[in-house]
Every structure is written in structure tokens, then in C-alpha cells.
TORMAR-14038 format. One line per field, with one value per residue (C-alpha): x, z, y; residue number from 1. Coordinates in nm, 4 decimals. Layout:
BEGIN
xx	[X | ...]
zz	[Z | ...]
yy	[Y | ...]
resi	[NUM | ...]
! end
This chain:
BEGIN
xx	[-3.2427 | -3.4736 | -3.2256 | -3.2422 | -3.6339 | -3.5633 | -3.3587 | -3.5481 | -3.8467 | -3.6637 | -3.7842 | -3.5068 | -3.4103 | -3.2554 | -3.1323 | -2.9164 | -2.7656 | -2.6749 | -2.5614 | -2.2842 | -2.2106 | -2.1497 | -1.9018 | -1.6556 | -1.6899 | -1.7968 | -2.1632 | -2.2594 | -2.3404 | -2.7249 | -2.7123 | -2.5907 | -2.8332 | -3.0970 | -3.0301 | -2.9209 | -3.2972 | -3.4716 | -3.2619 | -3.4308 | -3.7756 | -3.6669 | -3.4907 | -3.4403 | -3.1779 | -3.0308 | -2.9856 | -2.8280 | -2.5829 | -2.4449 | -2.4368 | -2.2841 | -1.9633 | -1.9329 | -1.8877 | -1.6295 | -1.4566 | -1.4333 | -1.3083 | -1.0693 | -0.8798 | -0.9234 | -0.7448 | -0.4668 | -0.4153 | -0.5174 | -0.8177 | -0.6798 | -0.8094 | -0.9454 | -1.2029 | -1.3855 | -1.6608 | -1.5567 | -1.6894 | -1.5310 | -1.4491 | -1.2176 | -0.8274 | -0.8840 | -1.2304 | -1.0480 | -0.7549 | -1.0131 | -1.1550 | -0.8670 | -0.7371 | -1.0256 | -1.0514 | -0.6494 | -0.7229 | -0.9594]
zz	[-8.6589 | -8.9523 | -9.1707 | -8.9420 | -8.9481 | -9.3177 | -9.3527 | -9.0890 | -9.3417 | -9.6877 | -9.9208 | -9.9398 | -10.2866 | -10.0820 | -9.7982 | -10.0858 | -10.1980 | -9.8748 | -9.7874 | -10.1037 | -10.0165 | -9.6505 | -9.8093 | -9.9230 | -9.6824 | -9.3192 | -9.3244 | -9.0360 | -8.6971 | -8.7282 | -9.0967 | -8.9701 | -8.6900 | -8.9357 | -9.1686 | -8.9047 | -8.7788 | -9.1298 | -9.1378 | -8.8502 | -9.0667 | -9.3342 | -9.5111 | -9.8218 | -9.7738 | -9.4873 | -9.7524 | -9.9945 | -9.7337 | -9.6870 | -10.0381 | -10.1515 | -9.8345 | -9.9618 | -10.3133 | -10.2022 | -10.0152 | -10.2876 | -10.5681 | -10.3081 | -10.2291 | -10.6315 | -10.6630 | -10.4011 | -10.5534 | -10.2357 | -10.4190 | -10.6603 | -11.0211 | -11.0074 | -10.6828 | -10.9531 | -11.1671 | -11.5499 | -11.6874 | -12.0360 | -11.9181 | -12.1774 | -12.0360 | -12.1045 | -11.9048 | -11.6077 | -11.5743 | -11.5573 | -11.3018 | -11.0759 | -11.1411 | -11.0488 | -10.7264 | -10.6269 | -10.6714 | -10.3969]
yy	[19.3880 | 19.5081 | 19.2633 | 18.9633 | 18.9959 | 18.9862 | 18.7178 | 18.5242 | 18.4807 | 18.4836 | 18.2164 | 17.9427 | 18.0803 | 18.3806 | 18.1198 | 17.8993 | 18.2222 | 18.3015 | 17.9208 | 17.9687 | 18.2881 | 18.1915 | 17.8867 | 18.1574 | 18.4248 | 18.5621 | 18.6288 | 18.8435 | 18.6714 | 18.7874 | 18.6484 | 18.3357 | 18.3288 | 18.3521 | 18.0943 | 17.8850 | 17.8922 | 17.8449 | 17.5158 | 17.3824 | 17.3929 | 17.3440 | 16.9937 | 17.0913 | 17.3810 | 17.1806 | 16.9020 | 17.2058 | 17.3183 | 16.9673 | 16.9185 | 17.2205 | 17.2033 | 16.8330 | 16.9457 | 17.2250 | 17.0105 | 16.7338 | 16.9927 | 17.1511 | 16.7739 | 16.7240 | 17.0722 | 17.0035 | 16.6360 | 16.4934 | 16.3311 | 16.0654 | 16.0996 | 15.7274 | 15.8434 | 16.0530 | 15.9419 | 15.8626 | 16.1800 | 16.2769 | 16.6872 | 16.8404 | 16.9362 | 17.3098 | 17.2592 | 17.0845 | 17.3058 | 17.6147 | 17.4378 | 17.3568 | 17.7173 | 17.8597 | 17.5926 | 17.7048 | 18.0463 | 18.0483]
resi	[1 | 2 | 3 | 4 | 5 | 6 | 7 | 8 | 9 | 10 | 11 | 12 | 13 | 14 | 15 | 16 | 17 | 18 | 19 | 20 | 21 | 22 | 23 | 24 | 25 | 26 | 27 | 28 | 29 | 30 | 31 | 32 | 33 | 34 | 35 | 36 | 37 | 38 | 39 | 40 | 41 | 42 | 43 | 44 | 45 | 46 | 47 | 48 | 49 | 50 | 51 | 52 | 53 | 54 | 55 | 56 | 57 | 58 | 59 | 60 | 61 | 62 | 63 | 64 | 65 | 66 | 67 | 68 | 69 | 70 | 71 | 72 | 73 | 74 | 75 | 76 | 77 | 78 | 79 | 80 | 81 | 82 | 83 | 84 | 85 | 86 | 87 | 88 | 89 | 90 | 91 | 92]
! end
């Protein structure tokens, strides 16, 4: 309970660390609970949550090949820098 209370009035620093966190793993329910509540008061982490399961969901369809190349921006990312990243996106 003491960590719900906690949670419950974290600044949204602690909330976005939790909202990445929660993208990769199970959070417990009263974790959930909590951050689920400082969304509704609060846009800006609700806009970081959508942003940041947008973003993992883009890299994963990049990763998978279900994203075609030409859907990306044209950013100029060196080979060794993309194949870290969709190593480190499969390993997941």
C-alpha cells in the first residue's frame, strides 16, 4: 500500500520510467493502478505512453521486416548502427 501511495504522487519523471519499464515487463497490478490514475491528470505522460508503444511497435515491424524500408524517414544511420539496432530490437 505504502508503495502505491508512493507511486500515486511520483513526479512524472518517476511515472515515464515506469511507463518504459511497464513496455517490457509486468509492473505490479498496484503499480499499474497508480500510473494508470496519474494519466488521467496528467497529458503529458499520457502523450509519452502513446508515443513511446508507437515507437516500439514501429521498430518491432522494422525489426521483423514487416515495415518496408521506404515507410521510414530518409535518415543517413550507418549499417553497423542499424544492425545494432535491429539486434538489439530481435533480441527482445
Amino acid at each position: 500500500m505504502k508503495a502505491f501511495l508512493q507511486l500515486l504522487f511520483a513526479p512524472c519523471r518517476e511515472i515515464t520510467r515506469r511507463t518504459s519499464l511497464s513496455l517490457d515487463r509486468d509492473l505490479p497490478r498496484s503499480h499499474l493502478m497508480a500510473i494508470r490514475i496519474h494519466y488521467v491528470y496528467c497529458t503529458a505522460c499520457r502523450r509519452f505512453r502513446r508515443q513511446a508503444a508507437l515507437m516500439r511497435h514501429a521498430l518491432r515491424r522494422l525489426g521483423d521486416g514487416t515495415l518496408p524500408d521506404d515507410a521510414l524517414p530518409d535518415i543517413s544511420l550507418p549499417d553497423a548502427a542499424r544492425d545494432r539496432l535491429k539486434r538489439f530490437i530481435n533480441d527482445r
